[in-house]
C-alpha positions in Angstrom: 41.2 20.8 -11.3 38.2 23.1 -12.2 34.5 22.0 -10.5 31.6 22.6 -11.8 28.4 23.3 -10.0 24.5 23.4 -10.8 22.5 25.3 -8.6 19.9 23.4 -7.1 16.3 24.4 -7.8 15.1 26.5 -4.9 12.4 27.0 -3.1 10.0 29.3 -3.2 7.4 29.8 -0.4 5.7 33.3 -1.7 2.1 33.3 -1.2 0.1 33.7 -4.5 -2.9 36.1 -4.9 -5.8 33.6 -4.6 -7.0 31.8 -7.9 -9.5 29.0 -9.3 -8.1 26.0 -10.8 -9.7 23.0 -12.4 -8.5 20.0 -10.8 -7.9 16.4 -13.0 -7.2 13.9 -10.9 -5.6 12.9 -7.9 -1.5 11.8 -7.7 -0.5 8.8 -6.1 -0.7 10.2 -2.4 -4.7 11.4 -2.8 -3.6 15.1 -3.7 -5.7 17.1 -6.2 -4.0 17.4 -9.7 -4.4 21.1 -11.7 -2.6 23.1 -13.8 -1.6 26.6 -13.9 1.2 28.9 -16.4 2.6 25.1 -17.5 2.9 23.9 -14.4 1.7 21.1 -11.8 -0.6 22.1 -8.6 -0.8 19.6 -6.2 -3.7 20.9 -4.2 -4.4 18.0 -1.1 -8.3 17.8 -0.3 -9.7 18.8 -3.9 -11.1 16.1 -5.9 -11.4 15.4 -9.8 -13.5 17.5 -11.4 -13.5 20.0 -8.8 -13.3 24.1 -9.3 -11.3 24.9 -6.4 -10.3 28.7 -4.8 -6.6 28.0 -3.7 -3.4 29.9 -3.0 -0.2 29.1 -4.1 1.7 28.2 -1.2 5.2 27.0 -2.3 6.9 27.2 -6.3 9.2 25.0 -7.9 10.3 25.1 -11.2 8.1 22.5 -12.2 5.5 22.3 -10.0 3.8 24.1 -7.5 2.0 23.4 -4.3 -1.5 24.8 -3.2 -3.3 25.3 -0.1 -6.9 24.6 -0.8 -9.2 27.7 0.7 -13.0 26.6 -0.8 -14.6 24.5 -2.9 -16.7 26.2 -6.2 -18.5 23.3 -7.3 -18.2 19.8 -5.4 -17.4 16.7 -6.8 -20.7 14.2 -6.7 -18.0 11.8 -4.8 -17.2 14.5 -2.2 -18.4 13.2 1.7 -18.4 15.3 5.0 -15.7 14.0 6.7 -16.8 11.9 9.3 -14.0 12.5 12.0 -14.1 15.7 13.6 -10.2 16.0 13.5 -9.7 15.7 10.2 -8.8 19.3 8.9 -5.8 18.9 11.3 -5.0 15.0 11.8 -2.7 13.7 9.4 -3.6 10.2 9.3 -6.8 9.6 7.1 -6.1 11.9 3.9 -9.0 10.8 2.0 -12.0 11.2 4.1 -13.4 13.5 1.8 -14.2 11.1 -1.2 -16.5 8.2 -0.8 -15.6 4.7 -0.3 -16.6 3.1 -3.8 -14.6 6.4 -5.3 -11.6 5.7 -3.4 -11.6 2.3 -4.3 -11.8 2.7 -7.5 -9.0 5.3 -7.4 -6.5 3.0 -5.6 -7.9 0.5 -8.3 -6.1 2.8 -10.8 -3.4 4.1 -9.3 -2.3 0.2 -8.8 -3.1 -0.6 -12.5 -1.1 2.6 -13.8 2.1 2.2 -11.7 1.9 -1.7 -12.8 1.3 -0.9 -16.8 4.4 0.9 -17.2 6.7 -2.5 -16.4 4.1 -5.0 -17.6 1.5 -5.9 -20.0 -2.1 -6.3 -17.9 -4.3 -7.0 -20.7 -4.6 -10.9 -19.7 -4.1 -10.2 -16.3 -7.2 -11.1 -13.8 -7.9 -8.1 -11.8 -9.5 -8.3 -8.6 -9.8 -6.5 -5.3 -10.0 -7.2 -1.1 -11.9 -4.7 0.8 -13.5 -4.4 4.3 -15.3 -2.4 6.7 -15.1 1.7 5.8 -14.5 2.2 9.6 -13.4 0.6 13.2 -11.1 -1.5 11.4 -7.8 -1.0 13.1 -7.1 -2.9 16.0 -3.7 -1.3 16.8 -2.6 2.5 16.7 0.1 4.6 18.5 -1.0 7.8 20.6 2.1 10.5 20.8 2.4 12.8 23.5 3.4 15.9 24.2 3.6 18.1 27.6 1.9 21.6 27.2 4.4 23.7 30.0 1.4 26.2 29.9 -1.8 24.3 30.6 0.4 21.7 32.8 -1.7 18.6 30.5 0.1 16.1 28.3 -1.7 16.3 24.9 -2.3 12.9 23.8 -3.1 12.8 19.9 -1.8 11.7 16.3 0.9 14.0 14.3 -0.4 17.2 12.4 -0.2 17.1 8.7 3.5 18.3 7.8 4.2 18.9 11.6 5.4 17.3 14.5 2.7 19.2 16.7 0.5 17.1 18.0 -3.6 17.3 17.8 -5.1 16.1 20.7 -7.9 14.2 19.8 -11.2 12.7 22.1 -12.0 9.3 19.2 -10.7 7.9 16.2 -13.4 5.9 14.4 -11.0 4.2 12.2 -10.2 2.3 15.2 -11.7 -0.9 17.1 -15.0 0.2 19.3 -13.3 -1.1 22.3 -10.1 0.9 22.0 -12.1 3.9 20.4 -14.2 4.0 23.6 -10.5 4.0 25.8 -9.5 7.1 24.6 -11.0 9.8 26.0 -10.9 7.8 29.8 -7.9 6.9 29.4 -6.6 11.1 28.6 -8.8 11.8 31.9 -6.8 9.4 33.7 -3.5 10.1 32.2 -3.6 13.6 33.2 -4.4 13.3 36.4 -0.7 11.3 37.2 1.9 13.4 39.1 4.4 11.9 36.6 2.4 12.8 33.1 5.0 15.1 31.5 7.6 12.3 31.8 5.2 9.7 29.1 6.1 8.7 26.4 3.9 7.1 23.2 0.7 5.0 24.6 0.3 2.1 22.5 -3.6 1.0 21.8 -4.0 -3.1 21.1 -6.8 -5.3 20.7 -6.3 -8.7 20.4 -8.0 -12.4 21.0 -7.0 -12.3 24.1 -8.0 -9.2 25.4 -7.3 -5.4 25.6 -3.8 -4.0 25.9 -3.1 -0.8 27.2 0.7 0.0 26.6 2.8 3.3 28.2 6.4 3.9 27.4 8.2 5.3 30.4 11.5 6.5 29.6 12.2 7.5 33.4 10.4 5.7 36.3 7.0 7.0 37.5 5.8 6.7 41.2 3.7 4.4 43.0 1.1 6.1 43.1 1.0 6.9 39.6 1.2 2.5 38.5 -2.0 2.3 41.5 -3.9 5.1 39.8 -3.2 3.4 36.8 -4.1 -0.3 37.9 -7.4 0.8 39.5 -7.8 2.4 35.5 -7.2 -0.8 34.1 -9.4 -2.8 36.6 -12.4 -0.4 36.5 -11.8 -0.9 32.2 -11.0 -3.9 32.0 -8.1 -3.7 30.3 -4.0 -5.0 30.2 -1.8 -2.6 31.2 1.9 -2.7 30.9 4.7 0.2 31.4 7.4 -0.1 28.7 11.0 0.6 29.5 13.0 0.5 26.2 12.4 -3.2 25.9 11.4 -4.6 29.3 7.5 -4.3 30.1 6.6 -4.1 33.5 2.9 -5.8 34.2 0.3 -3.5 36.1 -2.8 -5.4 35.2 -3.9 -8.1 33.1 -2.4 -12.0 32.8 -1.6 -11.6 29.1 1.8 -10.6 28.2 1.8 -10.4 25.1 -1.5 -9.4 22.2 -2.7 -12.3 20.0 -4.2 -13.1 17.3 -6.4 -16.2 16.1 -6.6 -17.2 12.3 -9.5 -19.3 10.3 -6.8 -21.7 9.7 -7.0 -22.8 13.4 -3.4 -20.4 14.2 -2.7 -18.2 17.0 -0.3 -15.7 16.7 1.1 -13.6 19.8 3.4 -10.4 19.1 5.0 -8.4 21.0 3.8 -4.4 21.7 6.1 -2.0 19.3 6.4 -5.0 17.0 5.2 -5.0 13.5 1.6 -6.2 12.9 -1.2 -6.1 10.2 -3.5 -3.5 11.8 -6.8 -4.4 9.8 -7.8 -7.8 11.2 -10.5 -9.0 8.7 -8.4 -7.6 5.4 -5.4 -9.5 6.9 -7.1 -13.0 6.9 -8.8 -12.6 3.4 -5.2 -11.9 2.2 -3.9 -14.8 3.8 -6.7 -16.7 2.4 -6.1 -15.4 -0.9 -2.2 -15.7 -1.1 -2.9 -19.1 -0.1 -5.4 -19.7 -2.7 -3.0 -18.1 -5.5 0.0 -20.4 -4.1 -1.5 -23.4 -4.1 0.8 -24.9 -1.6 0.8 -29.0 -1.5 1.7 -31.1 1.1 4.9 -32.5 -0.7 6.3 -29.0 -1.7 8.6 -26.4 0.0 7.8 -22.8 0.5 10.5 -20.2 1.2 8.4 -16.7 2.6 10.8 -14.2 2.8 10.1 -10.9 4.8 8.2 -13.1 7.2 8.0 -11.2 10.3 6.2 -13.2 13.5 4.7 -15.8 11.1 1.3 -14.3 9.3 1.9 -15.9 6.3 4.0 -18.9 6.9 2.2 -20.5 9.8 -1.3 -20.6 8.1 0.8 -22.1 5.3 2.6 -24.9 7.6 -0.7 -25.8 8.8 -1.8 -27.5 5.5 0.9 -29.9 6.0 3.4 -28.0 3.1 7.1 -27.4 4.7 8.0 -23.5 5.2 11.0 -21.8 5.3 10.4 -18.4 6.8 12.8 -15.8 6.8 13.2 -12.5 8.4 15.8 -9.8 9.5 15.0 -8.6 12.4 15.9 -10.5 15.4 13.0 -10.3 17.7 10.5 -10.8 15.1 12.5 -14.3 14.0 12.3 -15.1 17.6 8.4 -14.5 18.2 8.0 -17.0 14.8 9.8 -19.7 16.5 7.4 -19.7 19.6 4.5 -19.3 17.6 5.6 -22.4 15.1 6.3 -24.1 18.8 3.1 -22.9 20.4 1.3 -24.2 17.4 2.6 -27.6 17.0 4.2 -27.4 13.6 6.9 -28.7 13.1 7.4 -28.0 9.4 8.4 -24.8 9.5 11.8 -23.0 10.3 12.6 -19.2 10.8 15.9 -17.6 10.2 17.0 -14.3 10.8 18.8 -12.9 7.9 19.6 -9.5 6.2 17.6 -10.0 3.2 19.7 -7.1 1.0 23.0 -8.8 1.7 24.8 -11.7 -0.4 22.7 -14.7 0.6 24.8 -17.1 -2.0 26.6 -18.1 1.7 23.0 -19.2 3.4 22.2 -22.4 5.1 18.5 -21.9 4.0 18.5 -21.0 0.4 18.3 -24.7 -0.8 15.6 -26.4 -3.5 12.2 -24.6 -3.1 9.0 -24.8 -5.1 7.2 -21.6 -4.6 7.9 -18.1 -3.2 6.3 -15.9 -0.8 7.4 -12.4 -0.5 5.9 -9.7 2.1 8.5 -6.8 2.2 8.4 -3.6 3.7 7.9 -0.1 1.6 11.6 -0.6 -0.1 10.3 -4.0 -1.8 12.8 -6.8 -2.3 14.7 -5.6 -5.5 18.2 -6.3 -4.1 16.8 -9.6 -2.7 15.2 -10.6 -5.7 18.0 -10.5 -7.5 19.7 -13.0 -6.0 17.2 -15.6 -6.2 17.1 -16.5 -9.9 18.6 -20.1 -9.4 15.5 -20.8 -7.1 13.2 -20.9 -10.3 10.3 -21.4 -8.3 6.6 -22.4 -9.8 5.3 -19.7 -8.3 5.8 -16.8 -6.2 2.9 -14.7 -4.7 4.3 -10.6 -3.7 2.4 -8.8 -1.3 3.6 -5.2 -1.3 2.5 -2.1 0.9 4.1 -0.4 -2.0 2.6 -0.2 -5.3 5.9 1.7 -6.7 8.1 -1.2 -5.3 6.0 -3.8 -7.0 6.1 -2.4 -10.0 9.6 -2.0 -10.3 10.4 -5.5 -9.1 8.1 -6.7 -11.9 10.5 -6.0 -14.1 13.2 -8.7 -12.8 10.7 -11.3 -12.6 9.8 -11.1 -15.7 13.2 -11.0 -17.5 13.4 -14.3 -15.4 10.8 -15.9 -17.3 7.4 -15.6 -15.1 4.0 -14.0 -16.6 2.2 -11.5 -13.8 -1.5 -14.1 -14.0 -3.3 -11.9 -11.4 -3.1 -9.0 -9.6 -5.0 -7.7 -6.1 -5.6 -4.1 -4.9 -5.8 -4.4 -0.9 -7.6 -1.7 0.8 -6.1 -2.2 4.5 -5.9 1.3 5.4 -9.6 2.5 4.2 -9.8 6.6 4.5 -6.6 7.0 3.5 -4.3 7.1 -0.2 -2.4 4.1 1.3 -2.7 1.0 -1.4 -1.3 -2.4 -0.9 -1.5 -5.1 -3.5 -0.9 -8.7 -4.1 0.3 -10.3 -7.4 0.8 -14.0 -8.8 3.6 -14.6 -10.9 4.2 -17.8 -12.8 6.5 -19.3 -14.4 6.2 -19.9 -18.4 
């Protein structure tokens, strides 16, 4: 039997002579929009209403990629980055446009994505945001062994690379773990056994500091001293990570916590998945408890749960939760929290939540519906959770796109999107979460 083929489009990585472009607006990652010969120039760092001098870097049929070279005419919302590794770092993207612009941008780009799978007309509109900087109270250092200079570069990702920029303060994190870093790359490159670590994991928490190494092979004694007398003199916990097991240099904590308004600590474990921006994490809670209007007679299923953000707040009211969650470890950290708590309305499984769940023990009568999933959203779940027909269900997503999609099966199962929240957790960058409230007609 014959096959056919259709070349796929290829590309092109010619250099263009240098050119200026007028740039429209910014796409849904924070890259500049313009248009040259009928096609689309994403050019990241220009702004709306920006001349810019750029070079054509990479040509697809369609669309075209730009590096940016100057700036003719600045947009009145351009800023001087404050971070000195900016040009190279590729975690804050939008350090270049002022906070009350990039608000109002992620405002949009929430509103846009939503519009094209729901009506928004009557829809309340609202937004949560925080502090522009020092918000982060988590972040994960790579490394990397330079076989020339003998150090271990300590650093976030390049943009588009897997190089590493060594860095000396991120102000996008906490003061207290800010002020760690560049003591803590002194001290690190002073071991015998530096070119052997791993990721260094940054925490702060209620109960303290963590300081965090992974250790894929063993270091020497008197490396861990070096590294204890590090800890004491900062006052830090420090713990080596070996795959799973943590060993304890310093500190009586084992694991990072968390305390709540609603009177609820959470720990979690280091590696684990936590919300990084402390003070937008609690207004959301506040608010998706605000928009469910849990009562003390009613059920509450919270899928995507993780360690308990959501549903132990929730329990504490005196409504029953069911929280569920597939991964393992994270089920297991909910159960000690609900124990270490004192509520005993609440119960975690663990449970694939893509899967059939027709079979599950859990999926009983409920009256509202939490949902917190991760970037993929929870079409395939949703799907399977018509019969519920709960009052209410509340969607917080870290992905606009998803909750846009999913939109659409809620409402062919009868609910009306009431309000919808852009959430600024990740300020200085294109990242937008969002929160919606969907009832049933």
């Amino acid at each position: 039997m014959a096959q056919f083929f259709t070349a796929k489009t290829k590309k092109k990585n010619l250099i263009s002579a240098k050119m200026t472009l007028n740039v429209t607006q910014l796409d849904h990652i924070g890259a500049g929009i313009a248009h040259h010969q009928g096609k689309i120039v994403f050019v990241p760092g220009a702004l709306p209403g920006e001349d810019v001098n750029l070079q054509l870097v990479e040509q697809r049929k369609n669309f075209a990629k730009a590096k940016l070279i100057n700036v003719v005419n600045p947009s009145e919302h351009r800023e001087v980055p404050a971070c000195p590794h900016f040009d190279e770092c590729g975690g804050c993207d939008l350090q270049h446009l002022n906070l009350e612009a990039q608000h109002q941008y992620k405002s949009d780009t929430l509103s846009n994505l939503m519009a094209q799978h729901a009506p928004l007309e009557k829809v309340s509109k609202s937004t949560l945001t925080g502090e522009a900087w020092h918000y982060r109270r988590r972040a994960k250092l790579a490394t990397s062994y330079n076989k020339q200079t003998k150090r271990l570069n300590i650093g976030f990702r390049k943009i588009s690379s897997h190089d590493i920029v060594p860095i000396n303060e991120c102000p996008v994190l906490k003061h207290s773990l800010n002020a760690l870093i560049n003591p803590l790359v002194k001290q690190v490159n002073k071991l015998k056994d530096r070119k052997t670590l791993g990721h260094i994991e940054l925490i702060e928490g209620s109960n303290g500091v963590f300081v965090i190494i992974r250790t894929p092979v063993s270091i020497c004694d008197s490396d861990k001293q070096a590294l204890v007398d590090f800890a004491h003199a900062n006052q830090v916990n420090l713990q080596l990570q070996h795959e799973n097991e943590f060993e304890v240099l310093a500190g009586l904590q084992l694991k990072p916590s968390y305390t709540l308004s609603q009177e609820v600590n959470l720990k979690f474990q280091a590696g684990g998945f936590v919300q990084v921006n402390t003070e937008i994490n609690q207004a959301m809670i506040n608010q998706a408890i605000n928009w469910l209007e849990p009562e003390e007679h009613e059920r509450v299923l919270d899928l995507f749960c993780g360690m308990g953000n959501f549903s132990l707040p929730i329990a504490k009211l005196g409504t029953y939760v069911i929280g569920v969650e597939g991964v393992d470890s994270s089920v297991e950290q909910a159960r000690i929290n609900a124990q270490e708590n004192d509520l005993k309305n609440v119960e975690f499984h663990a449970c694939d939540l893509s899967s059939d769940l027709s079979a599950q023990p859990w999926l009983r009568k409920i009256d509202k519906l939490l949902l917190d999933p991760a970037r993929a959203g929870a079409y395939d779940c949703l799907k399977r959770l018509k019969e519920l027909n709960p009052k209410r269900v509340v969607y917080v997503s870290c992905s606009p796109t998803s909750l846009a999609r999913d939109t659409s099966i809620l409402l062919s199962y009868g609910y009306q999107l009431q309000k919808l929240s852009m959430i600024d957790m990740f300020p200085q960058t294109h990242h937008t979460e969002a929160m919606a409230l969907f009832v049933k007609k």
